[in-house]
VMD Tcl script that builds the backbone (N, CA, C; Angstrom):
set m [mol new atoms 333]
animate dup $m
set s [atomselect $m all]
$s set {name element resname resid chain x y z} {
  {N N UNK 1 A -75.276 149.756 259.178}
  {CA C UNK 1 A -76.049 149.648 260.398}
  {C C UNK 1 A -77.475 149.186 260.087}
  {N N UNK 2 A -77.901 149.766 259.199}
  {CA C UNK 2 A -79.427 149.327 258.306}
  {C C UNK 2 A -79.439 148.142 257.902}
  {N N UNK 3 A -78.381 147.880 257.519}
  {CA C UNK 3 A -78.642 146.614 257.203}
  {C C UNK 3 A -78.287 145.640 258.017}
  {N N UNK 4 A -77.494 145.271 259.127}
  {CA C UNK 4 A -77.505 144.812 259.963}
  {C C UNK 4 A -78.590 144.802 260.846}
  {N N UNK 5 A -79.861 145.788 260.703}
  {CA C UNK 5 A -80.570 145.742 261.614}
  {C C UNK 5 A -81.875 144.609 260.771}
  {N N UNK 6 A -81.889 145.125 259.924}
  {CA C UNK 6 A -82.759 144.859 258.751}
  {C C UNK 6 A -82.634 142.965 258.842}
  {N N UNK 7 A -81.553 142.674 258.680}
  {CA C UNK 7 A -80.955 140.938 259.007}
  {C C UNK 7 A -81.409 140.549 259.794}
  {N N UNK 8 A -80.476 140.982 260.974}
  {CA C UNK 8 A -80.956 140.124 262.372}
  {C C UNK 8 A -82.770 140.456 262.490}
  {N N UNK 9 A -83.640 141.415 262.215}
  {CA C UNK 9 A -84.732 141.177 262.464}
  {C C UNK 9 A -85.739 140.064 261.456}
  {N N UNK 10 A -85.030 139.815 260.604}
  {CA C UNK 10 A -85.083 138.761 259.062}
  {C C UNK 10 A -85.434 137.499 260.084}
  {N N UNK 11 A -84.174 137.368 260.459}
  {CA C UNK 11 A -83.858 136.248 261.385}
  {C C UNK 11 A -84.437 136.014 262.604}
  {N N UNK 12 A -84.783 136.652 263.190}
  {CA C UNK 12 A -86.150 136.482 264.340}
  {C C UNK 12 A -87.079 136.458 263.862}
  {N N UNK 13 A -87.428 136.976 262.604}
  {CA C UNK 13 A -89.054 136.597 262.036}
  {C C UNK 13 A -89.346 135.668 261.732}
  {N N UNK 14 A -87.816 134.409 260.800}
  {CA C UNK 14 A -88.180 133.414 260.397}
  {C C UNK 14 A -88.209 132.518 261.621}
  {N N UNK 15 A -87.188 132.744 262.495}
  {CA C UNK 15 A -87.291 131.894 264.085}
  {C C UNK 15 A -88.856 131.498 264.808}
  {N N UNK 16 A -89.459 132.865 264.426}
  {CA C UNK 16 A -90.716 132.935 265.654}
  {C C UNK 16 A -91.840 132.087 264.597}
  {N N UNK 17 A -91.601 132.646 263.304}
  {CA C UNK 17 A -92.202 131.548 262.466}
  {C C UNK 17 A -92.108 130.215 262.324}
  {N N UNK 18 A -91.485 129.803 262.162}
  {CA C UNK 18 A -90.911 128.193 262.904}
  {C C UNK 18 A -91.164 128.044 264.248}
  {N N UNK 19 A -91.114 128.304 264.865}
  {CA C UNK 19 A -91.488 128.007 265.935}
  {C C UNK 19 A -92.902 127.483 266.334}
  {N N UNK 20 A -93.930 129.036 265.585}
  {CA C UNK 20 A -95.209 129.017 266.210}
  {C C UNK 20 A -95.756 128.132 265.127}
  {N N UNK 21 A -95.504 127.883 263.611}
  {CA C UNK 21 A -95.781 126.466 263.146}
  {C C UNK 21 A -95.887 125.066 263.963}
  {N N UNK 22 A -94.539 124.533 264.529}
  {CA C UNK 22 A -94.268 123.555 265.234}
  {C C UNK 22 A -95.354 123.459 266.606}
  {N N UNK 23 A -95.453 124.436 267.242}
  {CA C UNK 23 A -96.379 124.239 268.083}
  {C C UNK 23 A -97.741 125.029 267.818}
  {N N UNK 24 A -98.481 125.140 266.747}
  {CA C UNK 24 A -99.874 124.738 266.360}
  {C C UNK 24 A -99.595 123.598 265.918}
  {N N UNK 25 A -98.696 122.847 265.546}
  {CA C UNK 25 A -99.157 121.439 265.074}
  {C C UNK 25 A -98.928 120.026 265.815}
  {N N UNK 26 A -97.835 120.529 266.859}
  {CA C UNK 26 A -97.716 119.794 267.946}
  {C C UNK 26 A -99.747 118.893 268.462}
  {N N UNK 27 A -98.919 117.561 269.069}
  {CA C UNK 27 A -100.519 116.707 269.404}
  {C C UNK 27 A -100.982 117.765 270.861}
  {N N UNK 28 A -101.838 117.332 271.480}
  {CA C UNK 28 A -102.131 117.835 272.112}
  {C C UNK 28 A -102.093 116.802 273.724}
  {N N UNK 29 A -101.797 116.819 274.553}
  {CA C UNK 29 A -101.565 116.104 275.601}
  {C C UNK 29 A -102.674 114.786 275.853}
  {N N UNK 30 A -103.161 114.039 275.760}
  {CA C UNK 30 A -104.194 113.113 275.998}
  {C C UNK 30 A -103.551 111.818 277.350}
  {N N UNK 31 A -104.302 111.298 277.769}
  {CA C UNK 31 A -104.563 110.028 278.505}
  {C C UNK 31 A -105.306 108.766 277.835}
  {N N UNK 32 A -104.443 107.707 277.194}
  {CA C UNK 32 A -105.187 106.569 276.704}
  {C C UNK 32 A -106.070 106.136 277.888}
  {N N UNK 33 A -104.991 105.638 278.872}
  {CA C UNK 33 A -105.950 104.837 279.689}
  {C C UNK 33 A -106.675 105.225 280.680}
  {N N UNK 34 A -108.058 104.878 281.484}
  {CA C UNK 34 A -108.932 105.170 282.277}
  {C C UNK 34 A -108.163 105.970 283.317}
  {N N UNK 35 A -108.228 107.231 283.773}
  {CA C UNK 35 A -107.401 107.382 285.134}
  {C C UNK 35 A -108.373 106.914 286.042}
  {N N UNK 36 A -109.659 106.473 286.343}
  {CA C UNK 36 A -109.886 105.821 287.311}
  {C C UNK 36 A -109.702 104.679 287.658}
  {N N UNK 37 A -108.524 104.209 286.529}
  {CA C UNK 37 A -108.280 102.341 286.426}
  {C C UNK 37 A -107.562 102.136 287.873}
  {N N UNK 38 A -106.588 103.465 288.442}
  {CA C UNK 38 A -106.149 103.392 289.662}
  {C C UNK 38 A -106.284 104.207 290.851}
  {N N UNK 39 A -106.992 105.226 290.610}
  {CA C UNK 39 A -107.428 105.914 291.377}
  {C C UNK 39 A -109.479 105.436 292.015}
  {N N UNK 40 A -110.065 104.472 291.383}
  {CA C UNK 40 A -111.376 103.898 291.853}
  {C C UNK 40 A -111.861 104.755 290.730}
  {N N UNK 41 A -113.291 103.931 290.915}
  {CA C UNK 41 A -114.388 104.692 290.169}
  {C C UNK 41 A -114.919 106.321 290.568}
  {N N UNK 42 A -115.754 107.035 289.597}
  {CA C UNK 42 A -116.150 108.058 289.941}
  {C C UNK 42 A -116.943 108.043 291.113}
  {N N UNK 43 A -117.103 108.893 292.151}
  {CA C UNK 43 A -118.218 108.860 293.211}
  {C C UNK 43 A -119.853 108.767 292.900}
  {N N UNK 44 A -119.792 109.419 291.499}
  {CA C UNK 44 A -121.618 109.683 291.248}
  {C C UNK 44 A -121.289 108.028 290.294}
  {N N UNK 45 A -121.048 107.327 290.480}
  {CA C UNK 45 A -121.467 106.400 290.152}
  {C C UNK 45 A -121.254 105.400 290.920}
  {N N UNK 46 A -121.108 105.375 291.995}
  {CA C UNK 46 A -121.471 104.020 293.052}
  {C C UNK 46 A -122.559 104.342 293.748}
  {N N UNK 47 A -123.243 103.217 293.863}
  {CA C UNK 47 A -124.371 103.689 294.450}
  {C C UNK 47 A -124.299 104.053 295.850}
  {N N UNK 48 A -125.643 105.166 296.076}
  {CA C UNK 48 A -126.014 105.187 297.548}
  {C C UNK 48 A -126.942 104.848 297.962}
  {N N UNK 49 A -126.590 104.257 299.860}
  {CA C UNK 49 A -127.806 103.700 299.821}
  {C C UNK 49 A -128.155 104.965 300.936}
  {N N UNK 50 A -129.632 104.633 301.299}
  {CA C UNK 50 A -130.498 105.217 301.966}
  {C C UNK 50 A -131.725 104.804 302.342}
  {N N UNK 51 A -132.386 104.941 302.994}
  {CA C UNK 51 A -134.032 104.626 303.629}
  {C C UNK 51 A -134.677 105.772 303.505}
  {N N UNK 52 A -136.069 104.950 303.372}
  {CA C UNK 52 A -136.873 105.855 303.067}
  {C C UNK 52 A -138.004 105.270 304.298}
  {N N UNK 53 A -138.698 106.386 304.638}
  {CA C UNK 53 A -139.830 106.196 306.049}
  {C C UNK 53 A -140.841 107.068 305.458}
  {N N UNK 54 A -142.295 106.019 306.026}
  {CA C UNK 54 A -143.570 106.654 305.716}
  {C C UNK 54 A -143.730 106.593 307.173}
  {N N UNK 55 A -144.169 108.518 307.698}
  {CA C UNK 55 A -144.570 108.804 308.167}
  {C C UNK 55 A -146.435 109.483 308.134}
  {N N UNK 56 A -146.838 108.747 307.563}
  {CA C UNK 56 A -148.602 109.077 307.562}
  {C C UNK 56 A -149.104 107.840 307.451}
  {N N UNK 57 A -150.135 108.101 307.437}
  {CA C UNK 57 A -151.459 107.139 307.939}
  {C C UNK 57 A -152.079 106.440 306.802}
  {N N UNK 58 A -151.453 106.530 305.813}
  {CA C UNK 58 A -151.872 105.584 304.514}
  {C C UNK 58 A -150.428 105.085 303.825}
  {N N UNK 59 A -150.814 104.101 302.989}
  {CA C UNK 59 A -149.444 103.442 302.090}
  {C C UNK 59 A -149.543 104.227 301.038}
  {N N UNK 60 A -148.233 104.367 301.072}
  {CA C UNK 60 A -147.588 105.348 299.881}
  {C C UNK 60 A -146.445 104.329 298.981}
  {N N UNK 61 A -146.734 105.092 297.633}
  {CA C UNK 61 A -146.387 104.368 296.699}
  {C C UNK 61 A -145.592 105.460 295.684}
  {N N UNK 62 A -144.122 105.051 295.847}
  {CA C UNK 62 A -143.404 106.120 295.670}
  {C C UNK 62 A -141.596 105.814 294.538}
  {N N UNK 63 A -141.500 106.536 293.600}
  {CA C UNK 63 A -140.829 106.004 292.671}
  {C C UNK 63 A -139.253 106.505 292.542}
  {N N UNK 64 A -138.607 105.258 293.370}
  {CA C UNK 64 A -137.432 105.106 293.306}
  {C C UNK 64 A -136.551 104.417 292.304}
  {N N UNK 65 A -135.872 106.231 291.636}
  {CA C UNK 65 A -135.116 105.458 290.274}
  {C C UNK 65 A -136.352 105.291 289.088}
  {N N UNK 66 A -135.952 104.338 288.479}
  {CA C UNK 66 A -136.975 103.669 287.922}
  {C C UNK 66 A -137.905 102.243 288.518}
  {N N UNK 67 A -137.873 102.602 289.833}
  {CA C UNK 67 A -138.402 101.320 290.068}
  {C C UNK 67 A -139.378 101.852 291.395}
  {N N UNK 68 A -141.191 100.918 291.147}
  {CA C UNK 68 A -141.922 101.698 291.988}
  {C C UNK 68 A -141.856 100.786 293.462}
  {N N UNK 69 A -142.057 101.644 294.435}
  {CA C UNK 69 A -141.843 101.221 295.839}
  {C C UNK 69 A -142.800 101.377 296.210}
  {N N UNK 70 A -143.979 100.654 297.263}
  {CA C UNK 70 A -145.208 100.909 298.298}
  {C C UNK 70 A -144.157 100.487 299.924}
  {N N UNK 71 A -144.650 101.853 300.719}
  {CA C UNK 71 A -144.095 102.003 301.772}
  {C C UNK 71 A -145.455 101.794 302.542}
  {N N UNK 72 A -145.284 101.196 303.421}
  {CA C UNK 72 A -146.375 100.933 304.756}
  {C C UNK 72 A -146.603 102.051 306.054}
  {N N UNK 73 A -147.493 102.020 306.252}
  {CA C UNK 73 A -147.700 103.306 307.304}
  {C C UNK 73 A -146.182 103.346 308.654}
  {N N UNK 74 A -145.724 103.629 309.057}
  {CA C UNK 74 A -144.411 103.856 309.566}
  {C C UNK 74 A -143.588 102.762 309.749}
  {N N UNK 75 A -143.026 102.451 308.462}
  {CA C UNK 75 A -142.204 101.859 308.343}
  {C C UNK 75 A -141.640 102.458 307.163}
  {N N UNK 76 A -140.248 101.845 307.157}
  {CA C UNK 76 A -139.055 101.750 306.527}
  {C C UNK 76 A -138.475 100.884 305.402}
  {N N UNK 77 A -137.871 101.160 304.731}
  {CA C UNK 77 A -137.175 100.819 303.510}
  {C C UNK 77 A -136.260 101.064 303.085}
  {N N UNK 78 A -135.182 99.717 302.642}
  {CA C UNK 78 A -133.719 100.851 302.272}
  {C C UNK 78 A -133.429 100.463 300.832}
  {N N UNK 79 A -132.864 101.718 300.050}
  {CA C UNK 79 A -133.200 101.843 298.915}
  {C C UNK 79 A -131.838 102.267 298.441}
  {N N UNK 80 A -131.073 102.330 297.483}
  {CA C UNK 80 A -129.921 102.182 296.717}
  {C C UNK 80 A -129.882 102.867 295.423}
  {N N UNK 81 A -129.561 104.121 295.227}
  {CA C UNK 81 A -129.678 104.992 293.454}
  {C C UNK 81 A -128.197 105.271 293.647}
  {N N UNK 82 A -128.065 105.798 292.298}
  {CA C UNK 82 A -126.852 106.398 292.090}
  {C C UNK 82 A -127.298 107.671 291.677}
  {N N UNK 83 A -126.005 108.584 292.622}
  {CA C UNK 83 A -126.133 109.860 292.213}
  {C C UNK 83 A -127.100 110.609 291.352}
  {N N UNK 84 A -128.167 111.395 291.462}
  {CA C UNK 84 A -128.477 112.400 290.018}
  {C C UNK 84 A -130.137 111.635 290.007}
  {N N UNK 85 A -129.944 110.577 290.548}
  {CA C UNK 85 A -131.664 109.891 290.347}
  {C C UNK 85 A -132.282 110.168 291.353}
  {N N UNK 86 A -133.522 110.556 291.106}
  {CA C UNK 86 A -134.966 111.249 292.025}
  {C C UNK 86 A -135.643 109.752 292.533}
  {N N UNK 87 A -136.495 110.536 293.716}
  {CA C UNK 87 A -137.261 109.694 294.357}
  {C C UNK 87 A -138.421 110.886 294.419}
  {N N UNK 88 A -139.687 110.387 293.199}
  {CA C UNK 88 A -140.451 111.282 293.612}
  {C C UNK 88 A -141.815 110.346 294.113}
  {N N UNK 89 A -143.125 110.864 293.636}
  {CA C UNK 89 A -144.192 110.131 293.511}
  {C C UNK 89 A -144.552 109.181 292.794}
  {N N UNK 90 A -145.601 108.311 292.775}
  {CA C UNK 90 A -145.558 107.249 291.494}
  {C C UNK 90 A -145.954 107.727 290.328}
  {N N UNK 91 A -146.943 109.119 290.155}
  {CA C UNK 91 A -146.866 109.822 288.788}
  {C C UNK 91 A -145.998 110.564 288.443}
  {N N UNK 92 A -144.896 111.134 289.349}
  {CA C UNK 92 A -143.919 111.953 288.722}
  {C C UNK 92 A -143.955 113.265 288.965}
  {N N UNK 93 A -145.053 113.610 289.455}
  {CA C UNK 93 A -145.453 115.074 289.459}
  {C C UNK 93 A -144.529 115.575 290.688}
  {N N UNK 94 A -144.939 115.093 291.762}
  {CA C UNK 94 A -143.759 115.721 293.112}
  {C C UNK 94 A -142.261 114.731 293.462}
  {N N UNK 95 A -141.283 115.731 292.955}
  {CA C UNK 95 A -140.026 114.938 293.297}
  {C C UNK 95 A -139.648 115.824 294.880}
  {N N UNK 96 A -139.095 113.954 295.672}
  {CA C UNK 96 A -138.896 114.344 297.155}
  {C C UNK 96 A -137.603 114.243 297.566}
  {N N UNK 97 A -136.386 114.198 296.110}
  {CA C UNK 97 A -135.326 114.347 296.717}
  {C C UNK 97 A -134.627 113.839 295.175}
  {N N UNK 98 A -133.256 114.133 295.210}
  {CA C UNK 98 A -132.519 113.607 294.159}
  {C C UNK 98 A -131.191 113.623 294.855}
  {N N UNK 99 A -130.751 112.590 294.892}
  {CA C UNK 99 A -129.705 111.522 295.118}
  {C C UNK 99 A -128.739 112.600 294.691}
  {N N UNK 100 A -127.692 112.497 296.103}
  {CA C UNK 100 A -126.345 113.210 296.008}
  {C C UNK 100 A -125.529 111.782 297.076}
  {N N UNK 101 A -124.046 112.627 296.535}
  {CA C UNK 101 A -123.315 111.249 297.507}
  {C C UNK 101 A -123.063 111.678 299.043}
  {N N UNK 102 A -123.786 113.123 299.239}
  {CA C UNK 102 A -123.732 113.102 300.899}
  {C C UNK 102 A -124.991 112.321 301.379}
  {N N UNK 103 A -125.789 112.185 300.877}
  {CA C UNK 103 A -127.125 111.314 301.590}
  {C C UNK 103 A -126.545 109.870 302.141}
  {N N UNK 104 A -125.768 109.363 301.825}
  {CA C UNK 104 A -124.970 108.046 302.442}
  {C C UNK 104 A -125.916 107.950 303.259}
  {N N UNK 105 A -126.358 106.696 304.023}
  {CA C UNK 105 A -127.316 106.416 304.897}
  {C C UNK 105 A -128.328 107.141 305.485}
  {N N UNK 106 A -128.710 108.211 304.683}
  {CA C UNK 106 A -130.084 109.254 305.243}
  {C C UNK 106 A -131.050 108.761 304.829}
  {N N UNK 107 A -132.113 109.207 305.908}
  {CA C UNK 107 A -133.457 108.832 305.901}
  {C C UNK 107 A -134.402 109.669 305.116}
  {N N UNK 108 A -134.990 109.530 304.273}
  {CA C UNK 108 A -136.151 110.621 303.444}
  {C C UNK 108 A -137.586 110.063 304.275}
  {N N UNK 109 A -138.304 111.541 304.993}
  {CA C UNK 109 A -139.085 110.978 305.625}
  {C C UNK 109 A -140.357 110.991 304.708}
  {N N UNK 110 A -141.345 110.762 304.370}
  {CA C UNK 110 A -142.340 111.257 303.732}
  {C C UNK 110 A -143.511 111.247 304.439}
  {N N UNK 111 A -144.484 112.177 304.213}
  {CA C UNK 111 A -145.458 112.678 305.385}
  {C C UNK 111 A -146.753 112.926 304.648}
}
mol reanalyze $m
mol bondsrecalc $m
mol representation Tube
mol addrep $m
């Protein structure tokens, strides 16, 4: 009986051993190609656009992206970032918004 027990548990040890070898060494699941090759590009990377409005009484000069903008006393401008990029001041010090993909055609007023 001992030894019959003694066996068959022989034999499940070397089983589970083999086994759990084979799969630590198994690859691991990957994707060569782009899955956005058919599903479109990511969202934070198409641009959005939006306008921007000076609401005060002097021209403001204001830095969209990397690129500087002068806005005219109430008027408008439409302006195009992708996701994650700020629109602050022309020194940098006050940021007045950073680009998400719900802003789709919103207005940033500045005052």
């Amino acid at each position: 009986m001992f030894r019959r027990l003694f066996s068959a548990s022989m034999v499940m040890a070397a089983a589970i051993s083999v086994a759990s070898t084979s799969a630590a060494v198994a690859s691991p699941l990957s994707f060569h190609n782009p899955l956005h090759a058919k599903m479109g590009a990511p969202s934070n990377l198409k641009p959005i656009k939006f306008s921007l409005r000076n609401d005060s009484a002097a021209v403001v000069t204001v830095q969209v992206g990397s690129k500087s903008v002068s806005l005219e006393p109430g008027k408008s401008q439409d302006a195009e970032l992708i996701a994650g990029e700020k629109v602050t001041t022309s020194d940098g010090s006050t940021v007045y918004a950073v680009i998400s993909s719900q802003m789709k055609n919103a207005t940033i007023v500045i005052k």
